[in-house]
N, C-alpha and C positions, 0 to 999 in steps of 0.2 A: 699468632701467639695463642697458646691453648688456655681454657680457664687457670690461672692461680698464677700464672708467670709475670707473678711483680716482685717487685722488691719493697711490697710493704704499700699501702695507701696512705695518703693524709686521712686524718680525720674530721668528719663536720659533726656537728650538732646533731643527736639523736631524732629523728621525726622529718629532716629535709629529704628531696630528693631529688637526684640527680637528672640529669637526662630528660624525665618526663616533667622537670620543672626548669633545666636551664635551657631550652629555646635556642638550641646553638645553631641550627638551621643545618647540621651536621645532613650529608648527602646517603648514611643509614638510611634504611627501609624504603619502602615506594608509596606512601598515604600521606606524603608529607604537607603536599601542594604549596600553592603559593609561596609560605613563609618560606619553608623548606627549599624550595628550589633559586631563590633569592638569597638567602644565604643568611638574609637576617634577621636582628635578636629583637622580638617586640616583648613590650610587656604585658603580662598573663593578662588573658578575659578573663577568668576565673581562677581562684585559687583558694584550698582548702590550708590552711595553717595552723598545725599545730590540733587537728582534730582528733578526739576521743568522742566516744557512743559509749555508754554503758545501759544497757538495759536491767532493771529489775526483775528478780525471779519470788513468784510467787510460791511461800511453801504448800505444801498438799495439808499440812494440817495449821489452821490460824494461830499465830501467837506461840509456834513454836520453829527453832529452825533455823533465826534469825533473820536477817536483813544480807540478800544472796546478790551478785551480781553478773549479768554476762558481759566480759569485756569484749565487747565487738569489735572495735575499731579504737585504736591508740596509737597517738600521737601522730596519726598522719600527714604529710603534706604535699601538697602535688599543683601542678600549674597544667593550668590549660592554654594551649597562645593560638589563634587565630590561623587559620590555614593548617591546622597541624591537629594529627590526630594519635591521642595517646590510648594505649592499649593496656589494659588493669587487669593480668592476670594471677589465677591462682585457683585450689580448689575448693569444693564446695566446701560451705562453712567458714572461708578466710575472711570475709569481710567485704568482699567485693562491690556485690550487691548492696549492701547497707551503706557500703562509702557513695554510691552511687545516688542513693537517695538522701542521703544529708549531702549532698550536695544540690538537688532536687530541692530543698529546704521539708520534705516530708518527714523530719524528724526535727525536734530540738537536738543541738550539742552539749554534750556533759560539759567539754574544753573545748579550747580552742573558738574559732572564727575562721567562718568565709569573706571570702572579698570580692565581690564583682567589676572590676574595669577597675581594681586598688580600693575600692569604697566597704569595709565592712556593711554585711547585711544580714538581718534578722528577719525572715520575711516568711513567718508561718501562718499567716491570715488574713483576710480579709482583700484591701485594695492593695498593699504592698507584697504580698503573695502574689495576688493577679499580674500587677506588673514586672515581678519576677521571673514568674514563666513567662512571660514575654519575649524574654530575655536566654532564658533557661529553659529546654526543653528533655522530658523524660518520654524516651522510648523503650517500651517495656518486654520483655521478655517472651510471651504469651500472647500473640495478638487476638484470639480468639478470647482472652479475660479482660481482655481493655477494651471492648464494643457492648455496650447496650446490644443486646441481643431482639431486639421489638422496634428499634429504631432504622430505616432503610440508611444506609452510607450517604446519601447525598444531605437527608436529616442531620448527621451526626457529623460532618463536614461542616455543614452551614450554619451550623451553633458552633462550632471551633472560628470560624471567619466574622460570629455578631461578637465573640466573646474579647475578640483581639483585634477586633477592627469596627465599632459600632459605629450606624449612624448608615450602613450600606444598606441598600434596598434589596428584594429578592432575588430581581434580575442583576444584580449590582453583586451577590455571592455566590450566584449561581458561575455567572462569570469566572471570579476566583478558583472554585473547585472545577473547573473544567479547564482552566492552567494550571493546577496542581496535579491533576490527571496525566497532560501531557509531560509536568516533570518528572514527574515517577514510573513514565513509560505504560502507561496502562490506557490504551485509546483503541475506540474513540469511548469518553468520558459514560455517555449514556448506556451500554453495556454492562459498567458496574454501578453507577449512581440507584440504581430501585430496587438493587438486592438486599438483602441481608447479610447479615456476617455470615451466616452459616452456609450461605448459598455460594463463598468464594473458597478459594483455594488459602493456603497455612500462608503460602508466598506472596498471594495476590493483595489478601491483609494485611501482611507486615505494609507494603508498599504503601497500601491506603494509612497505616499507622505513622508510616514518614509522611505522609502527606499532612494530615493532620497536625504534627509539627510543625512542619511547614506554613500553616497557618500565619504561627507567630511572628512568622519571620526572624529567629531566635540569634543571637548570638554564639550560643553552645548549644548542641546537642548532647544526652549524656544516654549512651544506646548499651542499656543493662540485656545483656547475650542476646541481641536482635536475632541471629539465625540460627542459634543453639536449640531451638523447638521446630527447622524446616528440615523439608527433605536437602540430603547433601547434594540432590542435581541443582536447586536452587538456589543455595547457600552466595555460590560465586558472585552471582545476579545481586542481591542484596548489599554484600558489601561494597561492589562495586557500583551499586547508585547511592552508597551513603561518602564512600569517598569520592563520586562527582559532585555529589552538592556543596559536601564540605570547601572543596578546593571553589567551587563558581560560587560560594557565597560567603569563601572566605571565613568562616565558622571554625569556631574548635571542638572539637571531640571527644567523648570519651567511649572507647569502647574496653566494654566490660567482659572477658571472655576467661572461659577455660581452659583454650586453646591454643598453646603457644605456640605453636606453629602459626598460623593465621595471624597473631599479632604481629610477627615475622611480615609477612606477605601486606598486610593490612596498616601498618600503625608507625610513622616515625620513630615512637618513642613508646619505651615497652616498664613498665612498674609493678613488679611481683609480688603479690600478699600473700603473708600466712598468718595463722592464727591471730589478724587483726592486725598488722602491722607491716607495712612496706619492706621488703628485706633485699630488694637490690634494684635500680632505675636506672634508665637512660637512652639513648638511641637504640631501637631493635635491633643492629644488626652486630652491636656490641654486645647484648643482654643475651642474645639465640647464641652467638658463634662466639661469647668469649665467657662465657655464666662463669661469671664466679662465687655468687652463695651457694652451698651446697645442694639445699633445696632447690632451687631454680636448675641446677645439674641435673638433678635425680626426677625433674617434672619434662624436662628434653629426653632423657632418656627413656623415660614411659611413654614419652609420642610415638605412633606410628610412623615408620620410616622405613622404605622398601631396604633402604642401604644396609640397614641392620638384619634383614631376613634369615632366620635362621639362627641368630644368635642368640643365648640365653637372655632369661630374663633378668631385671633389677632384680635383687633377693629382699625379701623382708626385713622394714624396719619399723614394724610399730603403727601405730595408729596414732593420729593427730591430739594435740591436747586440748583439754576441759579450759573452756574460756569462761566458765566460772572459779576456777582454781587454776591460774595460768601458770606456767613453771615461772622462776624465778631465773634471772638471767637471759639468756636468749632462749625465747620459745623456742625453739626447735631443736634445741640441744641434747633431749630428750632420745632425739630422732636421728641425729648425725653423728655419720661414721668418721668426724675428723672431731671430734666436740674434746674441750681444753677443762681444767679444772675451773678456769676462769670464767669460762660459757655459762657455768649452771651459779655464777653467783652475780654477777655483774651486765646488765645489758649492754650489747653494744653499741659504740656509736655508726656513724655512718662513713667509709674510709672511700675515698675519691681512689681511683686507679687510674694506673694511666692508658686502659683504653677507651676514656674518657665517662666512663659511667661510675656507680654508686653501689658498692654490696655495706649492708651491715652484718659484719662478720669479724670475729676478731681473727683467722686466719691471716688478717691485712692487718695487723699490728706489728710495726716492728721490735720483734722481739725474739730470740733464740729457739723458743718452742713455739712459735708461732710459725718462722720463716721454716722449721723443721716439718710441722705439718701442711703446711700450705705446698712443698714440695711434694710432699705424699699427695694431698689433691690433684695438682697438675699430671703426676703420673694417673692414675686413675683417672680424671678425667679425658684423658686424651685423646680416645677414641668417639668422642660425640660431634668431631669432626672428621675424625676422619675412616668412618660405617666402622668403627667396630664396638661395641655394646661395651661401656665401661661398668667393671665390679664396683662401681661406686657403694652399696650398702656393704661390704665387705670392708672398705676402711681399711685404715692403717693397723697392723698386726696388733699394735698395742691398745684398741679398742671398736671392739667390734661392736654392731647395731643392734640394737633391742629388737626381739621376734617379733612377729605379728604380720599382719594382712601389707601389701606393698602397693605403695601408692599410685594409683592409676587416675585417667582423664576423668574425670567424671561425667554425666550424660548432662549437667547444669547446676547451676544455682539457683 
């Protein structure tokens, strides 16, 4: 069934989401592990509820200007379940990254609450921090910006092992990091233990940077575009020793990517951001092969795909909006080639479909010019299945897309 061919969604609650929060153990995607291939439904290790970030903008001249803000992240909520690993796509600037880290607890929330193992937590310092990442581990982007650069790796290992495990002797962590070694495939231990950062390869440190995670012994890993800064011969390597750990320790995941494709290949459960806000979730193989917000359409169709070779490109529709002054209604209405009177005044909630995922879109409203445009969708969309390049920015006759630059992958967040 091609994106749009329902007869209308239910509606939930603005801010949940589907798929990357119901744990159905659904046999989508291949990063599932354990939970996944068991079939069943646990409850989240982690979960974001109802989360908003707003940051403050400072004016360039004091005391004039007002009191400005950037809405980063709104109303999110997302579940993370053990064995299973959720993939948070979208482009630069959607929030991704920042959901990432308020969930990390390196920010206060505006709204909303986390919960760890169901337990609200507020853990921005001190000893309930510490034992937070314990718990919670952030794998960051850059591994070349997350090393003490004057520090040798075995140094910088062996205070990650006093810091989560004290009371161990030298030869007692030396130990540790020479079985973190062999989990991350980098042997024998002593080859990298007395270099420095700079003296390893982009791939060789991401490795050591899961290690160091590893430390904690975490219950979630949260890996904000771990291979998005690697060569793409090694890219494969990487993800495929974060979904062997996950699955042998039973961990849940987030990975944070720009890539939908890869969340595809990579991730049970796929959750798509834009301008701060979740706009459709659920098992990957539903979210890739059955998109139905338009956005998440028009982000497949910008992927690279040999299938498509040769065929025109998306046409332009505009540049993303100012998350200090966010549209009204659905963000992205701005930008879409199916967008209703109702788009640009009303946000949507979030409508269940039935191939078992979550778009917030009001195309899934049952209603006359809803079921009207959402037809128009599925013809246009059709061909994202089957190689041929859909005029998705071209939209229905009756309202075509705002000009401007056409949304492509970006190199990161």
């Amino acid at each position: 069934m091609s994106a749009g061919q329902t007869a209308g969604g239910s509606a939930r609650p603005a801010g949940t989401a589907a798929g990357a929060a119901a744990g159905t153990g659904s046999e989508a995607g291949t990063g599932a592990g354990p939970a996944r291939a068991a079939g069943t439904r646990r409850e989240p290790v982690l979960e974001a509820v109802g989360v908003t970030k707003r940051f403050p903008v400072r004016s360039a001249i004091p005391g004039r200007g007002g009191r400005r803000v950037v809405h980063a992240v709104e109303n999110v909520s997302l579940s993370l379940y053990a064995g299973r690993i959720t993939a948070l796509v979208g482009e630069s600037g959607s929030g991704k990254s920042t959901l990432a880290r308020l969930l990390a607890q390196l920010h206060p929330l505006t709204e909303g609450e986390i919960r760890l193992h169901g337990e609200p937590v507020r853990a921005t310092s001190g000893n309930a921090f510490r034992a937070y990442t314990s718990e919670v581990q952030l794998i960051l982007q850059d591994p070349f910006a997350s090393f003490n650069p004057v520090a040798t790796i075995a140094s910088t290992l062996r205070r990650a092992v006093a810091l989560h495990h004290p009371g161990k002797s030298r030869a007692e962590q030396d130990g540790v990091v020479d079985r973190l070694f062999e989990q991350i495939s980098l042997v024998p231990p002593r080859q990298f233990t007395g270099k420095y950062p700079h003296e390893l390869s982009g791939g060789q440190l991401q490795r050591i940077s899961i290690a160091r995670a590893l430390t904690a012994s975490p219950a979630v890993f949260l890996a904000d575009e771990p291979v998005s800064s690697l060569d793409v011969s090694i890219r494969l390597g990487i993800l495929n020793l974060l979904r062997r750990l996950t699955e042998e320790r039973d961990a849940a995941m987030l990975y944070v990517t720009h890539d939908i494709a890869s969340a595809r290949y990579f991730a049970a459960d796929t959750a798509v951001m834009y301008a701060g806000q979740v706009v459709e979730s659920g098992p990957s193989e539903a979210v890739t092969q059955q998109a139905a917000h338009p956005y998440t359409q028009l982000l497949i169709s910008s992927a690279p795909d040999p299938s498509r070779a040769g065929a025109p490109r998306v046409r332009d529709i505009g540049q993303p909006p100012s998350l200090i002054e966010p549209p009204a209604g659905c963000r992205f209405h701005p930008r879409c080639p199916f967008a209703m009177d109702r788009c640009a005044r009303e946000a949507p909630p979030s409508f269940d479909l039935p191939s078992g995922h979550a778009a917030r879109c009001w195309l899934y409203a049952d209603d006359p010019e809803a079921r009207a445009r959402r037809a128009e969708n599925t013809a246009a969309v059709a061909g994202l299945t089957t190689g041929v390049t859909p005029d998705l920015a071209a939209g229905p006759t009756s309202g075509p897309a705002t000009s401007g630059p056409a949304p492509s992958e970006p190199a990161g967040q």
